[in-house]
C-alpha positions as CSV (number, residue, x, y, z in Angstrom):
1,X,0.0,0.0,0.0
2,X,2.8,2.2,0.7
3,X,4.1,1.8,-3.2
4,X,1.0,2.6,-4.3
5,X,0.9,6.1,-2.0
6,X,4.3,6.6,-3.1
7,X,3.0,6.6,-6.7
8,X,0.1,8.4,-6.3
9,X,1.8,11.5,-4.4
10,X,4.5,11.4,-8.0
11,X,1.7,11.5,-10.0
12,X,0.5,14.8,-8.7
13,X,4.0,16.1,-8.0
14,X,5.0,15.8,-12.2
15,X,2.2,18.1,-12.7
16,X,3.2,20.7,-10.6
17,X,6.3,20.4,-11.1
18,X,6.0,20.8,-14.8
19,X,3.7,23.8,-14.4
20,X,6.3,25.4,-12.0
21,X,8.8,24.9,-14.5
22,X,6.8,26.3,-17.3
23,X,5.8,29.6,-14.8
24,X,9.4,30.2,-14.5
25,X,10.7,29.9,-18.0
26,X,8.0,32.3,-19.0
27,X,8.7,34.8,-16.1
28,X,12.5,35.0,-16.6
29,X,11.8,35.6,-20.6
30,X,9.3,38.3,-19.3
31,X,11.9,40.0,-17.1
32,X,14.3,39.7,-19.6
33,X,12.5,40.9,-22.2
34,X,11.7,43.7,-20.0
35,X,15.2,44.8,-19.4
36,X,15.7,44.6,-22.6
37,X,13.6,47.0,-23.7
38,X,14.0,49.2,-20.5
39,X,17.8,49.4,-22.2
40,X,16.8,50.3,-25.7
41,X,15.0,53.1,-24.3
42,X,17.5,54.5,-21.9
43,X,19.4,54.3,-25.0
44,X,16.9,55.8,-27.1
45,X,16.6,58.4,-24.8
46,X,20.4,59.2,-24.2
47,X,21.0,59.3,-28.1
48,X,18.4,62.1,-28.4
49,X,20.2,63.8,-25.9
50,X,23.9,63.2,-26.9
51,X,23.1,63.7,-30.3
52,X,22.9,67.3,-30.4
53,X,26.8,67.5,-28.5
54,X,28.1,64.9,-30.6
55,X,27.3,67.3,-33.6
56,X,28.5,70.0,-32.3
57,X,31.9,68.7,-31.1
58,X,32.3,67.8,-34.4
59,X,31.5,71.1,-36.0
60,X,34.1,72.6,-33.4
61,X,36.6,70.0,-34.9
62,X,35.7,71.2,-38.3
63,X,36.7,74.9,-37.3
64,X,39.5,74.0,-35.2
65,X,40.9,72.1,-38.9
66,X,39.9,75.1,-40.9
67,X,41.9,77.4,-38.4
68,X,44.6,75.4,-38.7
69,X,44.9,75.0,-42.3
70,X,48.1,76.3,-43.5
71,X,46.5,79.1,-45.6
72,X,43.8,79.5,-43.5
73,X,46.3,80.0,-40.4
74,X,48.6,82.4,-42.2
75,X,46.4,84.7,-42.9
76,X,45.3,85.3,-39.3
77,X,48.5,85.0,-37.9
78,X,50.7,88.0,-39.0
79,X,54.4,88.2,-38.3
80,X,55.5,90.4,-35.9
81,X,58.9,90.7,-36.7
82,X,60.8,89.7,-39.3
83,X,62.6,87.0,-37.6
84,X,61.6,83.5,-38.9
85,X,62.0,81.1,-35.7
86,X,59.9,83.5,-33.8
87,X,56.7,83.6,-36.9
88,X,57.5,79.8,-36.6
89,X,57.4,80.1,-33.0
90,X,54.3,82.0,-33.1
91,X,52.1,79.7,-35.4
92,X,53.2,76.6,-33.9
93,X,52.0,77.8,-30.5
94,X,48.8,79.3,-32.3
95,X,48.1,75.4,-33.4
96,X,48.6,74.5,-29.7
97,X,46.5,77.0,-28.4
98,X,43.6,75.9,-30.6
99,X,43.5,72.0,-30.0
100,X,44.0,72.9,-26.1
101,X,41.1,75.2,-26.2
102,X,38.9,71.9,-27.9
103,X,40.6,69.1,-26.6
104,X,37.7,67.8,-24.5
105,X,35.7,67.4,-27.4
106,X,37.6,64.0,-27.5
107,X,34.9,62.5,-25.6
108,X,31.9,63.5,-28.1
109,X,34.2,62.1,-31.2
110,X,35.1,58.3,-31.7
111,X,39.0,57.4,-31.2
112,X,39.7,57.2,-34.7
113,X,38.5,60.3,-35.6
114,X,40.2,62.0,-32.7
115,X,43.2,60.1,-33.3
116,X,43.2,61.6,-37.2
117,X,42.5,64.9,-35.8
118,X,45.8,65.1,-33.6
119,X,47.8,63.5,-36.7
120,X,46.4,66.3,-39.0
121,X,47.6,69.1,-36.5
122,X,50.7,66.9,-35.9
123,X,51.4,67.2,-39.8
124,X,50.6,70.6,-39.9
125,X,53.2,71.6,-37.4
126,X,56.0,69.0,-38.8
127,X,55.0,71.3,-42.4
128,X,56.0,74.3,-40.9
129,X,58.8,73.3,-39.1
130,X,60.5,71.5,-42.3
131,X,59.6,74.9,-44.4
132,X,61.4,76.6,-41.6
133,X,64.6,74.4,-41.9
134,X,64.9,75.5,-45.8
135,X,67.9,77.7,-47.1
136,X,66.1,79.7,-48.7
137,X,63.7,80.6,-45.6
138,X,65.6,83.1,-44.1
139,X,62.4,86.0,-43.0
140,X,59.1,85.8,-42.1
141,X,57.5,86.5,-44.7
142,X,59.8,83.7,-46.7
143,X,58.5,81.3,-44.2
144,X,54.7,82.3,-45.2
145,X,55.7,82.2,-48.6
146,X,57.4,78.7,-48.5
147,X,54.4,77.1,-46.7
148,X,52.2,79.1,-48.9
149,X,53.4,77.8,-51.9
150,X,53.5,73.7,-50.6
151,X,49.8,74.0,-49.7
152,X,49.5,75.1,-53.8
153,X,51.1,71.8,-54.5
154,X,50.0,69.5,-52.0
155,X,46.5,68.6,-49.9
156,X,46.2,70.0,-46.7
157,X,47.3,67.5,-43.7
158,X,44.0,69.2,-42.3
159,X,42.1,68.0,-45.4
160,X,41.9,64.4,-44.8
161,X,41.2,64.9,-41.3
162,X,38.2,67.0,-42.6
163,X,37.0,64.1,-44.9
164,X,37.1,61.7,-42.7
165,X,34.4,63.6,-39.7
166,X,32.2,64.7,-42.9
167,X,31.8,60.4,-43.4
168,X,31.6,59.8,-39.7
169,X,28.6,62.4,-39.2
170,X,27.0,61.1,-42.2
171,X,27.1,57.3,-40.3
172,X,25.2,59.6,-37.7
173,X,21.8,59.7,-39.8
């Protein structure tokens, strides 16, 4: 008799135990699915937010390449004397200035792009000082003619850098 309880008291435990199994594999696909979607819209939300920054870090890292473009650059920065290491002195530290004033827009851009960015100013300065080292730079204005003339024969290093954001922002839409 006590096989036969045995049995009987299985019987109505595989029911319940099914049924329990079945309750939670659907309530831990409900509370997954929940945080799931709880995500996306935090996300959702965050983008519509950081959007608008990202943009505008990157239109700050547009002007900071246009400032910094050789032709751009010697235009707004006049010599003040007519000694060539200091007009050398005095752009290079004008290029500084410029990428410290927007360096913490690093965190809107992805690494590549910022990584591009540094290499175009990077450039940029190495142009100047090898236009510097020249024989036949020997003033200030020499110097502006020099660099002048290599940006009619060559792409800006700031160029590039500029191509490369205009594809990255278009990824943004």
């Amino acid at each position: 008799m006590d096989a036969y309880r045995l049995i009987d008291i299985f019987l109505f435990a595989i029911p319940s135990l099914i049924t329990g199994l079945i309750a939670y594999h659907f309530f831990k696909e409900h509370i997954k699915n929940e945080d799931g979607r709880r995500r996306y819209l935090l996300k959702k939300d965050l983008q519509v937010n950081a959007l608008p920054m990202r943009l505008q870090a990157y239109e700050r890292m547009v002007l900071f390449l246009e400032r910094i473009t050789p032709s751009n650059l010697l235009i707004r920065v006049s010599p003040i004397s007519s000694s060539k290491e200091d007009y050398e002195a005095l752009i290079i530290h004008s290029i500084e200035q410029e990428f410290e004033h927007n360096l913490t827009q690093q965190i809107y851009v992805s690494e590549k792009c910022w990584k591009i960015i540094n290499a175009a100013k990077n450039a940029t300065i190495q142009l100047i000082r090898k236009a510097s080292l020249l024989e036949k730079t020997d003033t200030a204005n020499k110097l502006r003619e020099v660099i002048l003339t290599e940006m009619m024969e060559h792409l800006s290093p700031s160029d590039a850098a500029l191509s490369f954001i205009k594809e990255e922002v278009s990824e943004l839409w």
